[in-house]
mmCIF file as gemmi writes it, N, C-alpha and C atoms, coordinates in Angstrom:
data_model
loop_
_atom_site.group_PDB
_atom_site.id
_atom_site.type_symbol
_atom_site.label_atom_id
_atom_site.label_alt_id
_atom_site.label_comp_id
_atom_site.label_asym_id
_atom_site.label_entity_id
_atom_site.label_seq_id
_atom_site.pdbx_PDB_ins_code
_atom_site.Cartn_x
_atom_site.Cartn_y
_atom_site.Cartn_z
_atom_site.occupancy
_atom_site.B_iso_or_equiv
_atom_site.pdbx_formal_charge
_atom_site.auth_seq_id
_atom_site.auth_asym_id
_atom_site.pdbx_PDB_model_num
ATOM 1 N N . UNK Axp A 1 ? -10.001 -3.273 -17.033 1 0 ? 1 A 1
ATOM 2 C CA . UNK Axp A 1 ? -8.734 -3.111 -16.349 1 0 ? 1 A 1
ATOM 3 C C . UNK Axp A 1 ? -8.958 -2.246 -15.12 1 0 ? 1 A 1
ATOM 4 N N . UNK Axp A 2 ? -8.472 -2.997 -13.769 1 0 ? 2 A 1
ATOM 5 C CA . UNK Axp A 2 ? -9.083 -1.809 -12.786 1 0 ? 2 A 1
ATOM 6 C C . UNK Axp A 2 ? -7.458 -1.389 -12.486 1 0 ? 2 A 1
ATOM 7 N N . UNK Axp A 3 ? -7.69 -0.203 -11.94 1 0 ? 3 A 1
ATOM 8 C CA . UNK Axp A 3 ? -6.324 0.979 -11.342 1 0 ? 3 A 1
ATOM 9 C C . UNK Axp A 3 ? -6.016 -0.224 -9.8 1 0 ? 3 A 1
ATOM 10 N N . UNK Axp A 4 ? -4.932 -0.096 -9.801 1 0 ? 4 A 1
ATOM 11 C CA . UNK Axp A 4 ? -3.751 -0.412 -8.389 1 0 ? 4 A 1
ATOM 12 C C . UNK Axp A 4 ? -4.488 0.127 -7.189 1 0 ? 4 A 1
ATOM 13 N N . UNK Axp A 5 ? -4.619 0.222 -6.067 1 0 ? 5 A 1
ATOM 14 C CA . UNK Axp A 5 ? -4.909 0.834 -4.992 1 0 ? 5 A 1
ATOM 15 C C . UNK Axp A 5 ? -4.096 2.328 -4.891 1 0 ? 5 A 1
ATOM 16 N N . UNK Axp A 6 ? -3.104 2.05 -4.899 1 0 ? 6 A 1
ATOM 17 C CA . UNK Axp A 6 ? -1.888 2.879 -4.694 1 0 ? 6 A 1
ATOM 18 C C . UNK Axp A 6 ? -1.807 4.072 -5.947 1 0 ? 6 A 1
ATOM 19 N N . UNK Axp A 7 ? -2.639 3.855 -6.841 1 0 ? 7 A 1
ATOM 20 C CA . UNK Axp A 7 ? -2.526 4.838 -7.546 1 0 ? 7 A 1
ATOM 21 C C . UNK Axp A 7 ? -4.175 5.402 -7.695 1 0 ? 7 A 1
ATOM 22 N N . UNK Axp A 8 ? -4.756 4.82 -7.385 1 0 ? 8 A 1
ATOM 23 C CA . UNK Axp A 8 ? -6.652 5.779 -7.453 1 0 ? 8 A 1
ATOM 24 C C . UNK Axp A 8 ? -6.18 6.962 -6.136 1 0 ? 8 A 1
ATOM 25 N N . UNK Axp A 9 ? -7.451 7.86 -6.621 1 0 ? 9 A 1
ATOM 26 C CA . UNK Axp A 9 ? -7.033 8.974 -5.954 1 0 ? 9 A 1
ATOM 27 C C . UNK Axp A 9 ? -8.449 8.654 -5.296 1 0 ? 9 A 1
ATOM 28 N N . UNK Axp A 10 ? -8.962 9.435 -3.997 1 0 ? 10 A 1
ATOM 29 C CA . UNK Axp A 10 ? -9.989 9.048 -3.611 1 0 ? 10 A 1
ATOM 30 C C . UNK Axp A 10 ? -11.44 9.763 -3.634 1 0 ? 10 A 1
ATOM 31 N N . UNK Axp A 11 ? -12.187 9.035 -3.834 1 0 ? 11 A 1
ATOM 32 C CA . UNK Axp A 11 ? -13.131 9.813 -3.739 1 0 ? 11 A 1
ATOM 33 C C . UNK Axp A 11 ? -13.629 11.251 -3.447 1 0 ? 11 A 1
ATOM 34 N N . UNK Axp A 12 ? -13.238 11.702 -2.323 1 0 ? 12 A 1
ATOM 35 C CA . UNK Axp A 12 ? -12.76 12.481 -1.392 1 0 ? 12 A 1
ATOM 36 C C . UNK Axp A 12 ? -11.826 12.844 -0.384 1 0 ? 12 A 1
ATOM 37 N N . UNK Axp A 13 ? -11.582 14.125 0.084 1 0 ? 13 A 1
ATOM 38 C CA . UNK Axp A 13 ? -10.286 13.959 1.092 1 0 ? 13 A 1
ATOM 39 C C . UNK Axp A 13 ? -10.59 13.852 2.605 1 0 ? 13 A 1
ATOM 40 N N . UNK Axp A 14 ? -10.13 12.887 2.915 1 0 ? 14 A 1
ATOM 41 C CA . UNK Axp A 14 ? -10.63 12.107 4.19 1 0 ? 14 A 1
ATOM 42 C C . UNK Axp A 14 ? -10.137 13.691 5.067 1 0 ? 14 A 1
ATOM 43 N N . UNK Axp A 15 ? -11.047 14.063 6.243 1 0 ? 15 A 1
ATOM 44 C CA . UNK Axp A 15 ? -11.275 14.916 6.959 1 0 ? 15 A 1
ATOM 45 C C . UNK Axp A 15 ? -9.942 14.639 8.018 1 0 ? 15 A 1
ATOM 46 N N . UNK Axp A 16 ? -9.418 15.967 8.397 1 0 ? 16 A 1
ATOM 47 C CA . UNK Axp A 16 ? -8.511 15.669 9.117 1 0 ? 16 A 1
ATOM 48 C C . UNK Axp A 16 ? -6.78 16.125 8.569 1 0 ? 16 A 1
ATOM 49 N N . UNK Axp A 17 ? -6.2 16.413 6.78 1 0 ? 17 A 1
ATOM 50 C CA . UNK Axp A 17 ? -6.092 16.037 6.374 1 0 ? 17 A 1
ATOM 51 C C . UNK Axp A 17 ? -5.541 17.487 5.73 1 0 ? 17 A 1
ATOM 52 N N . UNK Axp A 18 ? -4.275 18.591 5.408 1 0 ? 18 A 1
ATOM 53 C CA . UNK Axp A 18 ? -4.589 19.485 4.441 1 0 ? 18 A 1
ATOM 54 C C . UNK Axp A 18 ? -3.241 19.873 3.719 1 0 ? 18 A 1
ATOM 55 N N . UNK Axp A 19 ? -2.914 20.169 2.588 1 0 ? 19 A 1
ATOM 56 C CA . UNK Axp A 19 ? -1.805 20.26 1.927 1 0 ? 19 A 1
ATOM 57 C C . UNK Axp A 19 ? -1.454 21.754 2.043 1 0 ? 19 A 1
ATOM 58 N N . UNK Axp A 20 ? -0.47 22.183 2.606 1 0 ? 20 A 1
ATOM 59 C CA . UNK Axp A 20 ? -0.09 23.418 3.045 1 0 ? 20 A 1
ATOM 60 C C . UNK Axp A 20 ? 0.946 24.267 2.381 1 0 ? 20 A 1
ATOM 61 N N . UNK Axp A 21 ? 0.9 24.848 1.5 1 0 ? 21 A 1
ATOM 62 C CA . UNK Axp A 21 ? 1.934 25.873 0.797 1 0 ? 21 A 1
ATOM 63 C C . UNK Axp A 21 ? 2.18 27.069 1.501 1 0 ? 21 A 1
ATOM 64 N N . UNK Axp A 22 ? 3.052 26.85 2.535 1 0 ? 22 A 1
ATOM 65 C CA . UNK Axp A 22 ? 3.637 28.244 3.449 1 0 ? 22 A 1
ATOM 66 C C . UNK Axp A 22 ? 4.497 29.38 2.325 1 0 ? 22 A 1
ATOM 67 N N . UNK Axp A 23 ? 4.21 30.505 2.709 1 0 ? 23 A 1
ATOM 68 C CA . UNK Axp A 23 ? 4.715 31.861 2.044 1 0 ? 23 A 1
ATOM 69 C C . UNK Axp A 23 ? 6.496 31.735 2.338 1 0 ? 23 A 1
ATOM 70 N N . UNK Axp A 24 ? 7.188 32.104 0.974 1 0 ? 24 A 1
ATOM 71 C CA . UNK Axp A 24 ? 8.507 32.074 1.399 1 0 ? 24 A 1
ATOM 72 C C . UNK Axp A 24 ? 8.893 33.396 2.106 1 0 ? 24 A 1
ATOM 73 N N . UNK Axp A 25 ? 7.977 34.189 2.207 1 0 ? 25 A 1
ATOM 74 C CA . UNK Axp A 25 ? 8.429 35.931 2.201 1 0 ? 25 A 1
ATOM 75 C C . UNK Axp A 25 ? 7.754 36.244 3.323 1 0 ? 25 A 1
ATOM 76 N N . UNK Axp A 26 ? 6.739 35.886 3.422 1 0 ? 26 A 1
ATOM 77 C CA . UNK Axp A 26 ? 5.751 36.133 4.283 1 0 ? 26 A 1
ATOM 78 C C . UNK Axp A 26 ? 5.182 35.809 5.524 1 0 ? 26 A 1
ATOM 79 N N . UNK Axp A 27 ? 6.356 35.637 6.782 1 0 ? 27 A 1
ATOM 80 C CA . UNK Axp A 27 ? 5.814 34.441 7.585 1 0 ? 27 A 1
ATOM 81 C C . UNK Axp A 27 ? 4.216 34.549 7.943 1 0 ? 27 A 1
ATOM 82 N N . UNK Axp A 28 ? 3.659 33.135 8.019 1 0 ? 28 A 1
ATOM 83 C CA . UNK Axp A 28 ? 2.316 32.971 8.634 1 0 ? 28 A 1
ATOM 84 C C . UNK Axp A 28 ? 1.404 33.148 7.586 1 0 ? 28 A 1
ATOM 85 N N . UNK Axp A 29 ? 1.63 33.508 6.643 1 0 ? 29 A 1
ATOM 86 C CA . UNK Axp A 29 ? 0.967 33.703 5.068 1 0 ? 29 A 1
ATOM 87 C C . UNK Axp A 29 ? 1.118 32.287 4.384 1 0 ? 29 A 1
ATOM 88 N N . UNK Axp A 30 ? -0.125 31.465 4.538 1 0 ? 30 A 1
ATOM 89 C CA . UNK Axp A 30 ? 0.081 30.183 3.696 1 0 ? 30 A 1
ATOM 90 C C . UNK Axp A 30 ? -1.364 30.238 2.861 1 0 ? 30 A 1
ATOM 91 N N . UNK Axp A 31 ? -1.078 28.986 1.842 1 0 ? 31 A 1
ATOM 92 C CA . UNK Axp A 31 ? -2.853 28.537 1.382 1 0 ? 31 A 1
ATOM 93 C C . UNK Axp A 31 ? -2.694 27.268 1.708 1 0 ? 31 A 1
ATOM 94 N N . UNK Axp A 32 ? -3.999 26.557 1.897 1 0 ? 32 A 1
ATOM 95 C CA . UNK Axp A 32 ? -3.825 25.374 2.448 1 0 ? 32 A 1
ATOM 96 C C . UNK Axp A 32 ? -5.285 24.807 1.607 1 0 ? 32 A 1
ATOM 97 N N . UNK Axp A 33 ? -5.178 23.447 1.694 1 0 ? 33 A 1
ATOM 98 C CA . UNK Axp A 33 ? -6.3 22.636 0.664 1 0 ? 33 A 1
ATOM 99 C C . UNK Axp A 33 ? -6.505 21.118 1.468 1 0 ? 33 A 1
ATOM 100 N N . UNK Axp A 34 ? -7.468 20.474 0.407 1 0 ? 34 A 1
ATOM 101 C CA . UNK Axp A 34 ? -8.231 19.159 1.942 1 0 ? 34 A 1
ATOM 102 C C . UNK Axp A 34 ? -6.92 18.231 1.091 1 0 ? 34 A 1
ATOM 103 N N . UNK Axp A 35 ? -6.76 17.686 1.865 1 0 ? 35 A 1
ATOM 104 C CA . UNK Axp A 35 ? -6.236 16.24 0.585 1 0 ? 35 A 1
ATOM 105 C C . UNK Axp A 35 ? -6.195 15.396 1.95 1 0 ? 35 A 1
ATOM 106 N N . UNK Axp A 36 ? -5.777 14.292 1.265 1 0 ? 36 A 1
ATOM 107 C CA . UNK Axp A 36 ? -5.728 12.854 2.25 1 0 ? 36 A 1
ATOM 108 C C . UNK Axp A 36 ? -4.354 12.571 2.386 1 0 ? 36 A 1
ATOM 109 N N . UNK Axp A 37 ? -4.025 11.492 3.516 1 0 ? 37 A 1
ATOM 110 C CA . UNK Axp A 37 ? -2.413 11.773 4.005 1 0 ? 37 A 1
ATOM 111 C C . UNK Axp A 37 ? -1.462 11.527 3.246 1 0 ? 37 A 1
ATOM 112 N N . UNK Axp A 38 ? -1.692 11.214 1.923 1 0 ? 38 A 1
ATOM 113 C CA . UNK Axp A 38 ? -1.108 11.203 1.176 1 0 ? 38 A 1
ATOM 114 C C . UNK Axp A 38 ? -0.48 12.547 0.027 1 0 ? 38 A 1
ATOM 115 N N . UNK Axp A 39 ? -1.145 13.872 0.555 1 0 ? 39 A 1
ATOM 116 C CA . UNK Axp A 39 ? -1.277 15.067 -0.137 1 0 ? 39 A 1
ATOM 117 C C . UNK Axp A 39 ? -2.042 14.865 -0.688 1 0 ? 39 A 1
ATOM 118 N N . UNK Axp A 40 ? -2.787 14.028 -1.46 1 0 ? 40 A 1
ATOM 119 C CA . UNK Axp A 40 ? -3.603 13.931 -2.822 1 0 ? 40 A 1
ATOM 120 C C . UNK Axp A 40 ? -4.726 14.788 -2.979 1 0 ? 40 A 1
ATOM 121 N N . UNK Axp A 41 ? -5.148 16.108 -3.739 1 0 ? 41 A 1
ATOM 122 C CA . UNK Axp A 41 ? -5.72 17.044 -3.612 1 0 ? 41 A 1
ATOM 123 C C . UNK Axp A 41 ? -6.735 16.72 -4.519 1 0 ? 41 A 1
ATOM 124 N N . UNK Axp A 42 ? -8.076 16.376 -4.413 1 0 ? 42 A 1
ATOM 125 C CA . UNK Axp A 42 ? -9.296 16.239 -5.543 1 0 ? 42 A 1
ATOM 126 C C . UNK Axp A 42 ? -9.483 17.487 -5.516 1 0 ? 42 A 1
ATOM 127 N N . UNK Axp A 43 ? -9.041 18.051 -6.961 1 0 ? 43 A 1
ATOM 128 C CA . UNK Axp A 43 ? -9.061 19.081 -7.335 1 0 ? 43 A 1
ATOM 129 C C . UNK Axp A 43 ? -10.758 19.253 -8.216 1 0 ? 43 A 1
ATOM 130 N N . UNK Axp A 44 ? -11.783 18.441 -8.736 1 0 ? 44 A 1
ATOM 131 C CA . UNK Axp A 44 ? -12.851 18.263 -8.884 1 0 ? 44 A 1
ATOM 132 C C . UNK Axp A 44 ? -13.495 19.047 -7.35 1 0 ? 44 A 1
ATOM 133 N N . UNK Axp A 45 ? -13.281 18.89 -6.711 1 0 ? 45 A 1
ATOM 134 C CA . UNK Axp A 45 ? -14.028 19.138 -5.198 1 0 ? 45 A 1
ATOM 135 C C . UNK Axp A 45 ? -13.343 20.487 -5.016 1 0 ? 45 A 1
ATOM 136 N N . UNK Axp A 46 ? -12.772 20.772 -5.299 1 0 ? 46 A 1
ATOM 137 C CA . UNK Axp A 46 ? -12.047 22.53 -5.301 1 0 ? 46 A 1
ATOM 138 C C . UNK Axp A 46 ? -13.068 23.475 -5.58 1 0 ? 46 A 1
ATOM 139 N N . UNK Axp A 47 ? -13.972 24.463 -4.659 1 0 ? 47 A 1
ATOM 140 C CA . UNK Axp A 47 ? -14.651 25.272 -5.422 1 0 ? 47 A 1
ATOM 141 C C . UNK Axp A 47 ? -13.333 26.5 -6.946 1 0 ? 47 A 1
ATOM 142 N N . UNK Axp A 48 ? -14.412 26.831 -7.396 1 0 ? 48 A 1
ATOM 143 C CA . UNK Axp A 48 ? -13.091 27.654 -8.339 1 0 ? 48 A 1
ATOM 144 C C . UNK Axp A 48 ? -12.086 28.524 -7.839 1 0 ? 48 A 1
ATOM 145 N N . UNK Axp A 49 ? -12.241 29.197 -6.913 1 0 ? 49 A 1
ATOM 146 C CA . UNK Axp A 49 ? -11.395 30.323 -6.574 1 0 ? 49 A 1
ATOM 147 C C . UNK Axp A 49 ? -10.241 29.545 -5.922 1 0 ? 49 A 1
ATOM 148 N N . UNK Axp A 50 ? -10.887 28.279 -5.493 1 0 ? 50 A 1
ATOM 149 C CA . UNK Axp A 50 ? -9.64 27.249 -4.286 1 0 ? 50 A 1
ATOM 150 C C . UNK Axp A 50 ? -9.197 26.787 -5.601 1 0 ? 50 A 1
ATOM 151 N N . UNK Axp A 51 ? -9.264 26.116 -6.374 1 0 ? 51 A 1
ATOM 152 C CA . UNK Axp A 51 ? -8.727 25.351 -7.261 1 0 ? 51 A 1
ATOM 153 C C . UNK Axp A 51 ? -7.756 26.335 -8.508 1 0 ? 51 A 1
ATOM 154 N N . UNK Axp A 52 ? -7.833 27.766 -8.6 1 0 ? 52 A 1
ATOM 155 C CA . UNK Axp A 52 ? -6.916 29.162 -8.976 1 0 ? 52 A 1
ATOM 156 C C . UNK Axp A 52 ? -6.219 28.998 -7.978 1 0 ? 52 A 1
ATOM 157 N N . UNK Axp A 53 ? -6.388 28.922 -6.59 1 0 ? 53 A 1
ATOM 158 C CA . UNK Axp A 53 ? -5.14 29.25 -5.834 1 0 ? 53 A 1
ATOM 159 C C . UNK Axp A 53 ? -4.246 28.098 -5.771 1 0 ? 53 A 1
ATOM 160 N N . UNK Axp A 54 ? -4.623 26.943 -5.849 1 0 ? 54 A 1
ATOM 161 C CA . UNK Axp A 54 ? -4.132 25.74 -5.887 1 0 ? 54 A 1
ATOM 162 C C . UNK Axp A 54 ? -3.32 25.595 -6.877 1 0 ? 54 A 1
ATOM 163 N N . UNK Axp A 55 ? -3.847 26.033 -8.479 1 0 ? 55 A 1
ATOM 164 C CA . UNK Axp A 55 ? -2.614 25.811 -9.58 1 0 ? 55 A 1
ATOM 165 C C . UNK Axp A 55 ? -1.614 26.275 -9.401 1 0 ? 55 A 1
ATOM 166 N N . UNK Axp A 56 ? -1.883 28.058 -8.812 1 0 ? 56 A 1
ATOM 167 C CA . UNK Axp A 56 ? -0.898 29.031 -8.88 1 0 ? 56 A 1
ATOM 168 C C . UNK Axp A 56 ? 0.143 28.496 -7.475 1 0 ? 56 A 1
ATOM 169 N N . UNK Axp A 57 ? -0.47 28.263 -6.307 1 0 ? 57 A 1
ATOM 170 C CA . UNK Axp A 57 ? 0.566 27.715 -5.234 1 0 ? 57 A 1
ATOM 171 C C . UNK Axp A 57 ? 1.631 26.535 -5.861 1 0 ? 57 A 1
ATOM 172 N N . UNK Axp A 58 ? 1.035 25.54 -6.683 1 0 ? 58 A 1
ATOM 173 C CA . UNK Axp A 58 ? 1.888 24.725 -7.05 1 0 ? 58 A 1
ATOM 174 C C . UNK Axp A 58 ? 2.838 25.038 -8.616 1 0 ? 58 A 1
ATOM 175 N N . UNK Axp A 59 ? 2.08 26.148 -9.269 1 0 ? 59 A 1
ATOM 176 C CA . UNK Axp A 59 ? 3.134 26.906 -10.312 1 0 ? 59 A 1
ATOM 177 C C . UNK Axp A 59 ? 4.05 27.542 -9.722 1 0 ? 59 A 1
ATOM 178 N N . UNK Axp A 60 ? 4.006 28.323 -8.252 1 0 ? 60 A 1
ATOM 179 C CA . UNK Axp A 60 ? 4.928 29.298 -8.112 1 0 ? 60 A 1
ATOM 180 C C . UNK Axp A 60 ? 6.03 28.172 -6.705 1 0 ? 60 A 1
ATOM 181 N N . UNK Axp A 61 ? 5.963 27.18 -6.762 1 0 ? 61 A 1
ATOM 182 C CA . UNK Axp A 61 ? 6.547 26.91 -5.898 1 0 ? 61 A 1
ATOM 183 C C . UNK Axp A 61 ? 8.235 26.398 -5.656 1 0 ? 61 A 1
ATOM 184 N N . UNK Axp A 62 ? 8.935 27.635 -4.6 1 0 ? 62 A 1
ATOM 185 C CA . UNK Axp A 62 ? 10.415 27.782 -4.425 1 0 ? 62 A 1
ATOM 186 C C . UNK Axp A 62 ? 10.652 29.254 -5.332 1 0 ? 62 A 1
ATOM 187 N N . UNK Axp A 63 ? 9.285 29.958 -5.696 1 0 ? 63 A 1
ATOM 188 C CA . UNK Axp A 63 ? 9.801 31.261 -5.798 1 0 ? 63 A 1
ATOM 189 C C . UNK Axp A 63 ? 8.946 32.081 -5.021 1 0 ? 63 A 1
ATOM 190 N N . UNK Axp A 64 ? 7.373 31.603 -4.491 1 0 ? 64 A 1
ATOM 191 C CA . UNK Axp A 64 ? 6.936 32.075 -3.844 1 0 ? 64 A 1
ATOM 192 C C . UNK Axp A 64 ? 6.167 31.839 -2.371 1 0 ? 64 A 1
ATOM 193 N N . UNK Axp A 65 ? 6.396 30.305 -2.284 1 0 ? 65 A 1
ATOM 194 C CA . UNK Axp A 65 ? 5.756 29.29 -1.428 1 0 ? 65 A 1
ATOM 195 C C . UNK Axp A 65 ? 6.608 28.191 -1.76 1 0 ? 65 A 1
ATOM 196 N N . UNK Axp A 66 ? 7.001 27.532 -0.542 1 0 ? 66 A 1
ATOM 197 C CA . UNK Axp A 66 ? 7.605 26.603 -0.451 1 0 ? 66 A 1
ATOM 198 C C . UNK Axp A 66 ? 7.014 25.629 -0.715 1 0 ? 66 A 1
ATOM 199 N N . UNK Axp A 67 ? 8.144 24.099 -0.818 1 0 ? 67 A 1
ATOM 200 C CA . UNK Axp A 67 ? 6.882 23.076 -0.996 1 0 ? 67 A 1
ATOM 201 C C . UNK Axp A 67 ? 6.176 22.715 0.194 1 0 ? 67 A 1
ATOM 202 N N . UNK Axp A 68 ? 5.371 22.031 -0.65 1 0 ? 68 A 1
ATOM 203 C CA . UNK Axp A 68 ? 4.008 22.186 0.247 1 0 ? 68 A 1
ATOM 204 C C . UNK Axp A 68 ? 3.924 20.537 1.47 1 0 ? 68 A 1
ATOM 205 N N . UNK Axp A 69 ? 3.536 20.93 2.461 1 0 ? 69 A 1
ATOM 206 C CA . UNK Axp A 69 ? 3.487 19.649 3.279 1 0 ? 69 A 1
ATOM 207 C C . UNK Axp A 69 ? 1.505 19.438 3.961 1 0 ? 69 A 1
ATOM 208 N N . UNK Axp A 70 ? 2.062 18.083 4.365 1 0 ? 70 A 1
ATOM 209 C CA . UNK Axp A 70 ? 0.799 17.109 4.915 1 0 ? 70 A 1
ATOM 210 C C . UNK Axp A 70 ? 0.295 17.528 6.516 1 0 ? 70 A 1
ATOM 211 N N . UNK Axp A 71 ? -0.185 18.368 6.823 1 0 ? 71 A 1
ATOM 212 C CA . UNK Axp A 71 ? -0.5 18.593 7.785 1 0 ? 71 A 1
ATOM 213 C C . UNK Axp A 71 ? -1.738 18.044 8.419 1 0 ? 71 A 1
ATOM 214 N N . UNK Axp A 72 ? -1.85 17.299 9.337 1 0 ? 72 A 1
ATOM 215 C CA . UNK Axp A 72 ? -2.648 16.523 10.266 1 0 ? 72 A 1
ATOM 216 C C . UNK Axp A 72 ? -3.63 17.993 11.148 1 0 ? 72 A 1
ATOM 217 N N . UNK Axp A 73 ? -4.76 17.957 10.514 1 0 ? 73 A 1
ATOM 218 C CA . UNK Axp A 73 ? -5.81 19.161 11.581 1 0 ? 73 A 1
ATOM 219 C C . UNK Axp A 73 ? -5.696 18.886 12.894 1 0 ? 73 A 1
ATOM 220 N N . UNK Axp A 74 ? -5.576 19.604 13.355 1 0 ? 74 A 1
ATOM 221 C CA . UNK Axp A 74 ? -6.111 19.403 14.743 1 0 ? 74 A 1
ATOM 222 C C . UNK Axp A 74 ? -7.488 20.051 15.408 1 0 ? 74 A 1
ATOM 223 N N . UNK Axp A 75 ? -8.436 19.132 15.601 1 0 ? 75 A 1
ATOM 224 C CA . UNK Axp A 75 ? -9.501 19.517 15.927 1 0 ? 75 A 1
ATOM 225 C C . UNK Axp A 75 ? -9.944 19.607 17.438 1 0 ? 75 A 1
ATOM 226 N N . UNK Axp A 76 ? -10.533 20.454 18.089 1 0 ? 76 A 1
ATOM 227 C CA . UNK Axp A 76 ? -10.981 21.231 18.694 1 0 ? 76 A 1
ATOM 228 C C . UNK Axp A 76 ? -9.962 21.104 20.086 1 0 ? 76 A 1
């Protein structure tokens, strides 16, 4: 049985690409992570300390970080 397109997550998070949990308290205080434009965060590819901040951004979120959006990098 293979998975839908629309629901595999990808390999990796295409470069370019980062899921952003801005501080509700704190302006300019965010954490941010790779994902693809879809948000989709391979949390496997998270070193550990990113992948702690990652649970906790998305446990504490609307009491301490808003939700989180798709932000397009902008490179150089």
């Amino acid at each position: 049985m293979s998975t839908p397109m629309s629901l595999a997550l990808p390999a990796a998070a295409e470069p370019g690409f980062e899921l952003r949990f801005e501080s509700l308290f704190n302006p300019g205080r965010a954490l941010a992570f790779p994902c693809d434009e879809f948000g989709r965060v391979v949390m496997d590819h998270l070193a550990p300390r990113a992948l702690q901040n990652y649970l906790y951004a998305r446990a504490v979120v609307g009491r301490e970080f808003a939700m989180p959006a798709v932000v397009r990098q902008v490179c150089c």
